[in-house]
C-alpha positions as CSV (number, residue, x, y, z in Angstrom):
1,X,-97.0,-10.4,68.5
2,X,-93.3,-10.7,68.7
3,X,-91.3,-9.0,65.1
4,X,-87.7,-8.3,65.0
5,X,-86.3,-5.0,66.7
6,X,-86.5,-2.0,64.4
7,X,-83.2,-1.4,62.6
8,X,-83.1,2.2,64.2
9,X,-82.6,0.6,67.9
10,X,-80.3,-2.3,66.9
11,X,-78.0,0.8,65.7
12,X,-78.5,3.1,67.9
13,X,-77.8,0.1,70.5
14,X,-74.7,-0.6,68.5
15,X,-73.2,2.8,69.0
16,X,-74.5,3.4,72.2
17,X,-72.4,0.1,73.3
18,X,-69.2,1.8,71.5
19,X,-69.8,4.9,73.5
20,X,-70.2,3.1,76.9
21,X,-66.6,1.2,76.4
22,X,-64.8,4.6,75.4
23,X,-66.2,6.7,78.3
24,X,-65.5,3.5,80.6
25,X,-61.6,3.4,79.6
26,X,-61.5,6.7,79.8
27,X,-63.0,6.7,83.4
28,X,-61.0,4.0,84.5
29,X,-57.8,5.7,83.5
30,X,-59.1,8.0,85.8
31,X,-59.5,5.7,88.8
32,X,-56.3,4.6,88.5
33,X,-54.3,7.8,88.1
34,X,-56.5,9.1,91.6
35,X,-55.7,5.7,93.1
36,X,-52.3,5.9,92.7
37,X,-52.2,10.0,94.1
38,X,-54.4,8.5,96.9
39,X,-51.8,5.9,97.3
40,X,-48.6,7.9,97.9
41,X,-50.5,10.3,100.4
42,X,-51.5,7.1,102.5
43,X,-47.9,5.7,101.9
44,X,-46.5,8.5,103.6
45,X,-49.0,8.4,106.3
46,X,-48.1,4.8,106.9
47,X,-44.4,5.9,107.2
48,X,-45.4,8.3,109.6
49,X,-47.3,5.8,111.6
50,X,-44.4,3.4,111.9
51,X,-41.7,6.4,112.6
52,X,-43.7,7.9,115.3
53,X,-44.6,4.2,117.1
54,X,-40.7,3.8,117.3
55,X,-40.1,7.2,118.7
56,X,-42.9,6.3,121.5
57,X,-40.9,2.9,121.9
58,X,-37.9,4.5,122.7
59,X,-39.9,6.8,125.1
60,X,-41.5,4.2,127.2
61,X,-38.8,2.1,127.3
62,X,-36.5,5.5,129.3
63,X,-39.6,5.2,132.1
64,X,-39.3,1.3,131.9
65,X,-36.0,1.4,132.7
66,X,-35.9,3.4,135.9
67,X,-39.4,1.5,137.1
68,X,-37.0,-2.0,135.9
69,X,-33.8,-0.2,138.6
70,X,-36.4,1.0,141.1
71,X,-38.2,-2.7,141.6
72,X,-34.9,-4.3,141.5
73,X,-34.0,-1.8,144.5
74,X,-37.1,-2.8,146.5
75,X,-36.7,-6.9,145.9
76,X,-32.9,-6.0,146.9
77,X,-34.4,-4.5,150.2
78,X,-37.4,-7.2,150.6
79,X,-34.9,-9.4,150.8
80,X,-32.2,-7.4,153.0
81,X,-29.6,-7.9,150.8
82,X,-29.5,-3.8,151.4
83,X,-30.2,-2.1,154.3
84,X,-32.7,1.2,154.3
85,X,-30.5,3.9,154.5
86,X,-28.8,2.3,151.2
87,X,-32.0,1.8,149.8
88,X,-33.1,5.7,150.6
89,X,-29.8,6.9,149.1
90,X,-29.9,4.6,146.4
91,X,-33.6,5.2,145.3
92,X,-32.6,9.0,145.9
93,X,-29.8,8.5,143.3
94,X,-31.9,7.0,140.3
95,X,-34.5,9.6,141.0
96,X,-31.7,12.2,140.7
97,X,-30.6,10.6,137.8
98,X,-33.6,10.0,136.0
99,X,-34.8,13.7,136.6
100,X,-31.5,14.8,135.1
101,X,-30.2,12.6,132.3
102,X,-32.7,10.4,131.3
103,X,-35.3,13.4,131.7
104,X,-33.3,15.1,129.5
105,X,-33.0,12.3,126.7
106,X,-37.0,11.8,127.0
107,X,-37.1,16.0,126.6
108,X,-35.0,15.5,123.1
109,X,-36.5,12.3,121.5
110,X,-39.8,14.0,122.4
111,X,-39.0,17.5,120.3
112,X,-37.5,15.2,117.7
113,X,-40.5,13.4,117.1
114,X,-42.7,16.9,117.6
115,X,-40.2,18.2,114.6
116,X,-40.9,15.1,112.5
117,X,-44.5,14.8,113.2
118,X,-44.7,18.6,112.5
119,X,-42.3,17.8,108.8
120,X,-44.4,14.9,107.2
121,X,-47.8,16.6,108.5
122,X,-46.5,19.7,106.5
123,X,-45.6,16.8,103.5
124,X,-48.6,15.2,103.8
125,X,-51.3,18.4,103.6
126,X,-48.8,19.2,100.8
127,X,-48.9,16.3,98.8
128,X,-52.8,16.1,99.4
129,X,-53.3,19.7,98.1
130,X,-51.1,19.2,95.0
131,X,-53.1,15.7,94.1
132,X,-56.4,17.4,94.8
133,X,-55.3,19.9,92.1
134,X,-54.0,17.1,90.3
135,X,-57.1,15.5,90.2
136,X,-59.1,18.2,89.3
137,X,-57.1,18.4,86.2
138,X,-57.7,14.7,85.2
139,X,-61.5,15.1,86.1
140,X,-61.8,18.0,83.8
141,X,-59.8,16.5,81.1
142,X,-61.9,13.1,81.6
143,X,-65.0,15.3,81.0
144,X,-63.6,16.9,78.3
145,X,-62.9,13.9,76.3
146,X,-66.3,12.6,77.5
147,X,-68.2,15.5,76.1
148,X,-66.1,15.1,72.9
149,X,-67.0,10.9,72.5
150,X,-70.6,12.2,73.4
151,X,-70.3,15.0,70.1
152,X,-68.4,12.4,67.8
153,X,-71.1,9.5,68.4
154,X,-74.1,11.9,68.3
155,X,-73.0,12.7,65.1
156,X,-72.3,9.3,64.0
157,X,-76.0,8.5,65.0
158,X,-77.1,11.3,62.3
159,X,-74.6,10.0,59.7
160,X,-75.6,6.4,60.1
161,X,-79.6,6.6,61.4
162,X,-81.0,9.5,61.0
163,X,-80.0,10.4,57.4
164,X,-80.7,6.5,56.3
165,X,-84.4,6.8,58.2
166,X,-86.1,5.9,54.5
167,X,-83.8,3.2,53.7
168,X,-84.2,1.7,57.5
169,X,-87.9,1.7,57.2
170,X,-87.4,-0.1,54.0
171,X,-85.2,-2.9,55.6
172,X,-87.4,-3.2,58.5
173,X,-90.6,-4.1,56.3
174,X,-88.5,-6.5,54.3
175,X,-87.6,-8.2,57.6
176,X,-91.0,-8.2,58.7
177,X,-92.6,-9.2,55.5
178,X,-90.1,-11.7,55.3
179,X,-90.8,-12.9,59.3
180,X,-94.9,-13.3,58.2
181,X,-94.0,-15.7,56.0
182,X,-92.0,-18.1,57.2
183,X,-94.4,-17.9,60.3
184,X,-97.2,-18.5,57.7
185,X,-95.5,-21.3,56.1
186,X,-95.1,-22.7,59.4
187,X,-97.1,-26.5,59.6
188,X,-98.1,-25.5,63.0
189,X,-100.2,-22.5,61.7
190,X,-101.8,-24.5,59.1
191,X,-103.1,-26.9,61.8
192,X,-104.1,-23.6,63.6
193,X,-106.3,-22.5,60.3
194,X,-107.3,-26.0,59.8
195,X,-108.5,-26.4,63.9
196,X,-110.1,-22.7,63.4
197,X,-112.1,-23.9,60.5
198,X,-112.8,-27.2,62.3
199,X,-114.3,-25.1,65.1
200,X,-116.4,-22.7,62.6
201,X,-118.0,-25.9,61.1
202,X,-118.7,-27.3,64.7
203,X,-116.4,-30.3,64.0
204,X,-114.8,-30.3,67.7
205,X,-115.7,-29.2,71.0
206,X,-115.2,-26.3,73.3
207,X,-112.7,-27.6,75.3
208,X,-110.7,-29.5,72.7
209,X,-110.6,-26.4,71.0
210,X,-109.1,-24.0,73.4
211,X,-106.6,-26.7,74.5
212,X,-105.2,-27.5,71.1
213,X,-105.5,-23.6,70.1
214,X,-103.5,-23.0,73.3
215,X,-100.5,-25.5,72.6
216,X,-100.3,-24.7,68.9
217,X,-100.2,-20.8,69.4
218,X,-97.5,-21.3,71.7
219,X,-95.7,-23.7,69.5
220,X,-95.8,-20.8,66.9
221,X,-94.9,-18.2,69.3
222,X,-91.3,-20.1,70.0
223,X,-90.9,-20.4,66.2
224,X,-91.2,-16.8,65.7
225,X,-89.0,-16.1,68.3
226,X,-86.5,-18.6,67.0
227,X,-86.3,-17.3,63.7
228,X,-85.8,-13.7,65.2
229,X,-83.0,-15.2,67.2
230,X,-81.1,-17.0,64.4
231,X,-81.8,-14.4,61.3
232,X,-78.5,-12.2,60.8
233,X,-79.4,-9.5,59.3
234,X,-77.3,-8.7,56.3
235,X,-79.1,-6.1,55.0
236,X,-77.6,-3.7,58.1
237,X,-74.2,-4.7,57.5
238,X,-72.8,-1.8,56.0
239,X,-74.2,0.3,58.4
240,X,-72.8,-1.7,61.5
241,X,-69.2,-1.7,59.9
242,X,-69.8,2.4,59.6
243,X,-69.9,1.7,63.4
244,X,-67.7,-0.8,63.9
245,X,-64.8,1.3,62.1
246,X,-65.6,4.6,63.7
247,X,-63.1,5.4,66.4
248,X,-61.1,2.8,65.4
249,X,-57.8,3.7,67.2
250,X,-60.2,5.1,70.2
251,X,-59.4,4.7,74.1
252,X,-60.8,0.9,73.9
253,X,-58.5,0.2,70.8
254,X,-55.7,1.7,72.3
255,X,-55.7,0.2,75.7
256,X,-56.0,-3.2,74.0
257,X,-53.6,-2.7,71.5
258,X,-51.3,-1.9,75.3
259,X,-52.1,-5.1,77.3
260,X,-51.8,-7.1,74.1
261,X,-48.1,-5.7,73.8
262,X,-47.2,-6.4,77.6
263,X,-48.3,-9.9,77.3
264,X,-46.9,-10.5,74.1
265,X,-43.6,-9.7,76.0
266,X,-44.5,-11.3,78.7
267,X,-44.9,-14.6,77.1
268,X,-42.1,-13.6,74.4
269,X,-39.3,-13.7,77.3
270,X,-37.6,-16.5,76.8
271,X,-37.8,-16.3,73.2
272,X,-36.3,-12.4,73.4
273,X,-33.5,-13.9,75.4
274,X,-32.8,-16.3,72.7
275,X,-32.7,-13.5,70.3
276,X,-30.3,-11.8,72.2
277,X,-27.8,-13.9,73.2
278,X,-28.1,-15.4,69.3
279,X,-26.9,-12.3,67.9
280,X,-23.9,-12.2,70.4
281,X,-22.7,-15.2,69.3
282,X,-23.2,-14.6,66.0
283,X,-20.8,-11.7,66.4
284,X,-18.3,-13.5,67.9
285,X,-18.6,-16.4,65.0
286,X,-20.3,-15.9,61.5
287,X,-20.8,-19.8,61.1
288,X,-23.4,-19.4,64.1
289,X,-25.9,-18.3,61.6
290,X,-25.8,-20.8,58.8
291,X,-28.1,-23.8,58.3
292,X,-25.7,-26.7,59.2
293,X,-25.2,-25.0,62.6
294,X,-29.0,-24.9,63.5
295,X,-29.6,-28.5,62.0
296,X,-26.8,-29.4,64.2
297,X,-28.0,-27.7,67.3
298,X,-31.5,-29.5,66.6
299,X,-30.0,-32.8,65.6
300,X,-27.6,-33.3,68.3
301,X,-30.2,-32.6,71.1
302,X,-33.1,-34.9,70.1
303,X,-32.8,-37.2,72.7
304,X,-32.4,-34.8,75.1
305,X,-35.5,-33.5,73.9
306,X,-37.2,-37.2,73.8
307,X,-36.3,-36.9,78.1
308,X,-37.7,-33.8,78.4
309,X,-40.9,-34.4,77.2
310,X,-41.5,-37.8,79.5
311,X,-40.0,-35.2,82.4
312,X,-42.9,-32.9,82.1
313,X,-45.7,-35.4,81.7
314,X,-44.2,-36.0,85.7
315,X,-43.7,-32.8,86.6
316,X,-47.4,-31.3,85.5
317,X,-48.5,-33.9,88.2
318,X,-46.4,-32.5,91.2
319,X,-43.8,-35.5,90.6
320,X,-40.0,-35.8,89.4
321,X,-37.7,-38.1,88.0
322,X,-34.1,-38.6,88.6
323,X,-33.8,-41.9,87.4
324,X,-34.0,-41.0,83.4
325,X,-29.9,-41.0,82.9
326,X,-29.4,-44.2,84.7
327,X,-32.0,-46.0,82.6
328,X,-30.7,-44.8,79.3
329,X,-27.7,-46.1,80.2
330,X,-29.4,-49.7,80.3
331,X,-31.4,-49.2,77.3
332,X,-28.2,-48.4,75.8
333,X,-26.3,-51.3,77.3
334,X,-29.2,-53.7,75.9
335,X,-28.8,-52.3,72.5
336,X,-25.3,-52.6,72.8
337,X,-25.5,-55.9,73.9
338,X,-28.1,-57.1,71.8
339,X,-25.9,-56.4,68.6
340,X,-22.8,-57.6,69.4
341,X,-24.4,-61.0,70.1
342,X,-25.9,-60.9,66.6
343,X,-29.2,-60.9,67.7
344,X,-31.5,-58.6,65.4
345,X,-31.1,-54.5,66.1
346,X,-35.3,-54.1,66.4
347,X,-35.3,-57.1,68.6
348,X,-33.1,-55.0,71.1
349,X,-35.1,-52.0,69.9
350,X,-38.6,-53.2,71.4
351,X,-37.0,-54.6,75.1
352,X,-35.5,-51.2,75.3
353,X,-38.8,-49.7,75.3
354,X,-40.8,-52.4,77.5
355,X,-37.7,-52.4,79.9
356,X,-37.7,-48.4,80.2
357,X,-41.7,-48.7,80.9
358,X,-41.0,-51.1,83.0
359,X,-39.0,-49.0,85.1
360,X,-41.4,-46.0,85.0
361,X,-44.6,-48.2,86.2
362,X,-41.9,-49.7,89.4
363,X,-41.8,-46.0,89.8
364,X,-45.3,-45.2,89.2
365,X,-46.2,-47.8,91.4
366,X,-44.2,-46.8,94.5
367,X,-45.8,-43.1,94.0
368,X,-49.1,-44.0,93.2
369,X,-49.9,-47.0,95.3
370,X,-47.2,-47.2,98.3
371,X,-47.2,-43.0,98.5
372,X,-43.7,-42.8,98.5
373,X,-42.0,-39.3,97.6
374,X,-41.2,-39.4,93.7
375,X,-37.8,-38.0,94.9
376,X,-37.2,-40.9,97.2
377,X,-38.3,-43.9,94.8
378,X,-36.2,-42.5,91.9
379,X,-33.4,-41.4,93.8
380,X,-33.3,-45.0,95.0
381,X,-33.7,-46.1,91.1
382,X,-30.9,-43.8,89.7
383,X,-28.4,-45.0,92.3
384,X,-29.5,-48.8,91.7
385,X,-29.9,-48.7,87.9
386,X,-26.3,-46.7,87.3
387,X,-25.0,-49.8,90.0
388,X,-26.2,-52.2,87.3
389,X,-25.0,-50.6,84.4
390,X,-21.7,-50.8,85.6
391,X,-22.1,-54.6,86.4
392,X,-23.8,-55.6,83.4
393,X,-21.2,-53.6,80.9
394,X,-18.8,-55.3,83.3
395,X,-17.2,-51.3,83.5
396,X,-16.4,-50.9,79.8
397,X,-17.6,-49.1,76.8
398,X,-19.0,-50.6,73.8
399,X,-18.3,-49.0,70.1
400,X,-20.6,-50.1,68.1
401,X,-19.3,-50.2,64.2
402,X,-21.8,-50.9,62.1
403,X,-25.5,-50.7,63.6
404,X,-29.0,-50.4,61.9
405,X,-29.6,-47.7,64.1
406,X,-27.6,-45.6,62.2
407,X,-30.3,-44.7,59.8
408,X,-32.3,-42.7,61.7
409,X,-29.1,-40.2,61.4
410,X,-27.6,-41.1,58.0
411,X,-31.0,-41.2,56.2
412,X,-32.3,-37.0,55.8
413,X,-35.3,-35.6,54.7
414,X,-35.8,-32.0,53.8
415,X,-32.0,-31.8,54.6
416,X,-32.9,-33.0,58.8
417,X,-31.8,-36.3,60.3
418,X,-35.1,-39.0,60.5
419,X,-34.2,-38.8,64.2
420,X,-35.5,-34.8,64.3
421,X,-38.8,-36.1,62.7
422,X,-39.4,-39.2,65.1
423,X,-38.7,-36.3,67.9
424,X,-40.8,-34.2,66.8
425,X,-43.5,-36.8,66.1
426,X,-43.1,-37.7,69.8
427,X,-43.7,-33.9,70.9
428,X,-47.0,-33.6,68.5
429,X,-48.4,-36.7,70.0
430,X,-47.4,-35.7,73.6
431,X,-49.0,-32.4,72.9
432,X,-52.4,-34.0,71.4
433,X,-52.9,-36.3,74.2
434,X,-52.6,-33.2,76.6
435,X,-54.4,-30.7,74.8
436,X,-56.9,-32.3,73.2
437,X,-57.8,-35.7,75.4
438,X,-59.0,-36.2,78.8
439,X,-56.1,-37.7,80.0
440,X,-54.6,-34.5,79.6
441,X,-57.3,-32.6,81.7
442,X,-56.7,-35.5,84.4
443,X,-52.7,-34.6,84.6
444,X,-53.3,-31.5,84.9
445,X,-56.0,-32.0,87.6
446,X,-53.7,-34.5,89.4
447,X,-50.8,-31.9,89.7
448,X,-52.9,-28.9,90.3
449,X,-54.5,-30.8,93.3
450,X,-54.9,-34.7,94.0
451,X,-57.1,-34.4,96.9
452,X,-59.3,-32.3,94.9
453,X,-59.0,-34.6,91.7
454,X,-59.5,-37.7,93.8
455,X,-62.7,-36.2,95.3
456,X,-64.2,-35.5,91.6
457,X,-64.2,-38.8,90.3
458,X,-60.0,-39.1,88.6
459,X,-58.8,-42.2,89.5
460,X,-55.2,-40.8,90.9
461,X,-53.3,-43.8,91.3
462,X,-53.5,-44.6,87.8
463,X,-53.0,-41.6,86.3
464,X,-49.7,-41.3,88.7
465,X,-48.7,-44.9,87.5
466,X,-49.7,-44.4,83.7
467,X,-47.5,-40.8,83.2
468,X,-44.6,-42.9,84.6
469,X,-45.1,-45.4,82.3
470,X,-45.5,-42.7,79.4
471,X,-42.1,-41.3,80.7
472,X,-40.2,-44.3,80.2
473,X,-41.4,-44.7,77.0
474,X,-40.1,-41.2,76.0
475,X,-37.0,-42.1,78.1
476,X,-36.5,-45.3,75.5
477,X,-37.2,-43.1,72.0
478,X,-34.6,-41.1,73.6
479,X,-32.4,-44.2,74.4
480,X,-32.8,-45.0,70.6
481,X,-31.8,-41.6,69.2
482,X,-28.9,-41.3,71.7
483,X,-27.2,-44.7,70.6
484,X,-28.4,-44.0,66.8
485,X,-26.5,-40.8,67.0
486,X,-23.1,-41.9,68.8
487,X,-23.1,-45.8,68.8
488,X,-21.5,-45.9,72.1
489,X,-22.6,-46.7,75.3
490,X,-20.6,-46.3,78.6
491,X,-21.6,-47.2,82.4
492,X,-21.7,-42.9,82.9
493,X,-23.8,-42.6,79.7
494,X,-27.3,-40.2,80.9
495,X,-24.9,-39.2,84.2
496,X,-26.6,-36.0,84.9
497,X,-28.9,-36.0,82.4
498,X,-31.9,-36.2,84.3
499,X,-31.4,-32.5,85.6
500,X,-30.3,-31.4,81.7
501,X,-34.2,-32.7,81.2
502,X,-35.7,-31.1,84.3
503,X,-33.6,-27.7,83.3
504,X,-35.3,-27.9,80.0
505,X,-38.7,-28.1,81.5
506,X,-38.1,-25.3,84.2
507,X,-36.8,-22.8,81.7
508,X,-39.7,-23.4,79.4
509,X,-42.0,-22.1,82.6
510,X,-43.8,-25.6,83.7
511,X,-44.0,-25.0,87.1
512,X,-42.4,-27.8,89.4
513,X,-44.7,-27.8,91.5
514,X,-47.4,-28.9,88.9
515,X,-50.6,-28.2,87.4
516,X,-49.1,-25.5,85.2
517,X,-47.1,-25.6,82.1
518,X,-46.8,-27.7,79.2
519,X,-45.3,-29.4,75.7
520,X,-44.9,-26.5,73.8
521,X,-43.2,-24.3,76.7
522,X,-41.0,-27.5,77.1
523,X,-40.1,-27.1,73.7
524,X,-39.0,-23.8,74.3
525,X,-36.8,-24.6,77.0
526,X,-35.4,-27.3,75.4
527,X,-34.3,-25.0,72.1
528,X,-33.0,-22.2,74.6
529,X,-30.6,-25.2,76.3
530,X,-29.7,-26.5,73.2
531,X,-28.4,-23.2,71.9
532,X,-26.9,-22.2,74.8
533,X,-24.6,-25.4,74.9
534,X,-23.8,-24.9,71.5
535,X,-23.0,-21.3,71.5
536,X,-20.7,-21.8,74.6
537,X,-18.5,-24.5,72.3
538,X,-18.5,-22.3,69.3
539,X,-17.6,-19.1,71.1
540,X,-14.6,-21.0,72.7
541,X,-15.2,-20.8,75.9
542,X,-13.2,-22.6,78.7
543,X,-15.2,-26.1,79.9
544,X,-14.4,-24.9,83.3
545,X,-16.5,-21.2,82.7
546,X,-19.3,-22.8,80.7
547,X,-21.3,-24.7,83.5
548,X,-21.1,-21.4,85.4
549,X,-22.8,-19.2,82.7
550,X,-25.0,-21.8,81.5
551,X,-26.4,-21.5,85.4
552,X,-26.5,-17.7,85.2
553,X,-28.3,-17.5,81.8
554,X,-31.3,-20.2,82.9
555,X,-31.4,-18.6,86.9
556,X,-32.1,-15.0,84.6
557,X,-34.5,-16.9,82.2
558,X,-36.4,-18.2,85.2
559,X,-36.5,-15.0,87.0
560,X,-37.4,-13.2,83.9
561,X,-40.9,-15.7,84.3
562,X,-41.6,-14.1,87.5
563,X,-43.5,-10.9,88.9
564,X,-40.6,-9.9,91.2
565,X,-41.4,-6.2,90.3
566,X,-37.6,-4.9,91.1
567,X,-37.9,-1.6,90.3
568,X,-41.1,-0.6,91.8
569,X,-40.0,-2.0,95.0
570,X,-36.5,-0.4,94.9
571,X,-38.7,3.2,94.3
572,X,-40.9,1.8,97.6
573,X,-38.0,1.3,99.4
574,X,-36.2,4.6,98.5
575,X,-39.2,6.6,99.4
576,X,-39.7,4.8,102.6
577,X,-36.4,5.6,103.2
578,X,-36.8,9.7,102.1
579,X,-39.8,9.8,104.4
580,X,-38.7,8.2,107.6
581,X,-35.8,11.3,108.1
């Protein structure tokens, strides 16, 4: 009959699993280090390889060169463009030749390669001696801390078990007692007693017996185990966080406390770059750091922000957008339009955003149904939107004086602008419905592979179509903010903005190629350009330098995203470099 493990093993399993994941950290430092001596000797050897096929090159290619003259010499003869005394002299010639100078060049590039071969053979026994010495050191320093782990956890096992055997025993008949019971109380081992006492009294028959005895024992059997699988055992909890605590900053700790650190940094990039060039600024003008600057910085770029966002719903599927400017500029031209003929602001407000979807499900449509190349379709939109811009402003800008718009920047809470929260807002929903919903998954799924995605059951074209459609929506929030925040609007209003929005996605690490990235590293982006643009006005710098260093910062915060490994392969390259001479 099945009772719960003695308290003895489950500790001694306990600190036996601590001891495993020391010794193997401390082994697999090991590996590594031998690895890496192995590495440099086979390194070398593959330098050597390559240096001495080159020297055997230039060898065979002296005896290619007389055979090369010495054929030419017999076609020239085959065909009597040369008689055979010319031939004779001439053959005698190149032999002459060949057995002097070119003999002579094969005699040096063959002692040169002897001398070389004879160097990095010498190098190579030497570095192979000096890493087997090396390696001996690690082992014994491996087995010393070994044998030390071994000494510090056999002595936790007195400390903890032995010295607590009384106490253990005590806990294991609790648990036991405790087991018999519930097992006891069970209704299936009533029935048991009850069909036991049925058969004592000849009630039932054989068969009925061992049949109903058979299913209810094994009914009781998973109870017990169940029970044993779902009781925590409090009463050991002091003694597992003795364990739990010893070697606390051991080899495991320590190696995870490492990796956590590199990827913290890793993931921290950006971030550390906005750091930096922060407190640069901040040298160069005090009023960088107050709290108007950063509500400004925020406030300003909100609809920016609102493009971004609809950009990487697109670009997470493998698509783009370059259309986004060109239909601000008619969302903004219907709002502008829309007010000065008195018609109602919200009226204007809600054929904005049904005319922007519009324009992201002609896209969506053309991508996900015809299979045309989201660069081609809204290349074709940008150019023909921006065309009708112009015509339906009739080339002229529009001030708007007094427009209900206006609230969303006049009206503050918590000291921002409405028109951060409704931003915002737009970014938590955004990053819900990919996070949390299926949708999300599918985008995701789409970008990372369509044929794939088509083949497991997504229904491709829709979810193409559908992020479109979700993009101009973003793109007519952003519309909103834009023309609540300047009440302008101008045939070039959203010029270029489409690759401010596809900038801001990049430098927040969504790949463009889709299927990785999201929201939140959008975000990031987007607060990194918006600073940057900022910082540029306030430190005064020339209009004419700040496009150029805006383009160096996000080219150093993209590479900074990538493995590119500079300095390990400038060392590889140097030593290739030392070992081919």
């Amino acid at each position: 009959m099945k009772n719960y493990n003695s308290s003895q093993d489950i500790l001694k399993k306990q600190i036996q699993d601590k001891y495993i994941k020391e010794e193997n950290v401390i082994l697999s430092n090991l590996e590594e280090k031998t690895e890496k001596l192995y590495d440099s000797v086979f390194f070398i050897g593959r330098i050597r390889d390559i240096k001495l096929s080159k020297y055997n090159e230039k060898i065979d290619l002296i005896e290619a060169d007389f055979l090369k003259s010495k054929n030419k010499l017999k076609f020239n003869l085959g065909v009597q463009k040369i008689s055979k005394q010319e031939y004779d002299q001439k053959i005698s010639n190149l032999e002459n030749e060949f057995n002097t100078v070119k003999k002579e060049k094969e005699k040096i590039l063959i002692d040169k390669k002897e001398k070389y071969k004879e160097k990095i053979e010498n190098l190579i026994k030497e570095k192979s001696l000096a890493n087997k010495e090396k390696i001996k050191e690690l082992t014994l320093i491996s087995e010393k801390k070994i044998e030390e782990l071994k000494k510090y956890f056999s002595e936790l096992e007195e400390k903890v078990i032995e010295k607590n055997i009384d106490k253990l025993a005590i806990i294991d008949e609790k648990k036991n007692t405790s087991l018999e019971s519930k097992v006891q109380n069970y209704n299936k081992t009533k029935q048991l007693e009850i069909l036991e006492t049925q058969k004592e009294n000849g009630l039932i028959d054989e068969d009925f017996y061992k049949v109903s005895k058979n299913k209810l024992s094994n009914q009781i059997s998973t109870k017990r185990e169940k029970i044993i699988s779902k009781n925590t055992i409090f009463d050991l909890a002091n003694y597992r966080i003795q364990i739990k605590m010893a070697k606390m900053f051991g080899y495991q700790t320590r190696k995870n406390v490492g990796n956590g650190l590199l990827n913290l940094l890793s993931k921290s990039k950006l971030i550390i770059i906005i750091m930096i060039f922060c407190v640069i600024v901040g040298f160069q003008n005090p009023f960088f750091f107050t709290q108007a600057t950063w509500v400004n910085i925020i406030a300003q770029n909100v609809d920016l922000g609102c493009l971004a966002l609809g950009m990487t719903i697109i670009i997470l599927t493998g698509g783009i957008d370059l259309s986004v400017g060109s239909t601000m500029a008619i969302g903004g031209s219907i709002i502008a339009k829309f007010a000065i003929n008195g018609t109602n602001m919200w009226i204007s407000v809600v054929v904005t955003i049904i005319f922007s979807m519009f324009i992201g499900m002609i896209s969506g449509l053309f991508v996900g149904y015809v299979k045309l190349q989201p660069f081609i379709i809204t290349l074709v939109l940008m150019i023909g939107l921006r065309g009708f811009a112009y015509i339906y402003l009739e080339n002229k800008t529009i001030i708007l004086s007094d427009s209900a718009l206006s609230i969303l920047v006049s009206q503050k809470l918590f000291n921002l602008p409405i028109a951060v929260f409704v931003f915002f807002g737009l970014a938590l929903v955004s990053y819900i419905i990919m996070r949390f919903y299926k949708y999300g998954r599918y985008i995701y799924s789409v970008g990372g592979n369509i044929n794939a995605a088509r083949l497991s059951g997504i229904k491709t074209r829709e979810v193409l179509m559908s992020s479109y459609i979700f993009a101009g929506f973003c793109v007519s929030i952003g519309t909103i903010l834009y023309m609540a925040r300047t009440n302008i609007i101008t045939p070039t209003t959203g010029n270029q903005w489409e690759l401010n929005a596809i900038c801001a996605v990049a430098l927040g690490g969504t790949a463009l190629t889709g299927g990785r990235g999201g929201i939140f590293q959008t975000l990031i982006g987007w607060l990194v350009l918006s600073i940057l643009t900022t910082a540029l006005i306030m430190v005064g710098i020339s209009p004419n330098y700040q496009l150029v260093i805006k383009a160096c910062v996000i080219l150093l915060a993209v590479l900074s995203d990538k493995n590119i490994n500079i300095v390990q392969k400038t060392k590889q390259y140097i030593n290739q470099i030392r070992y081919s001479i």
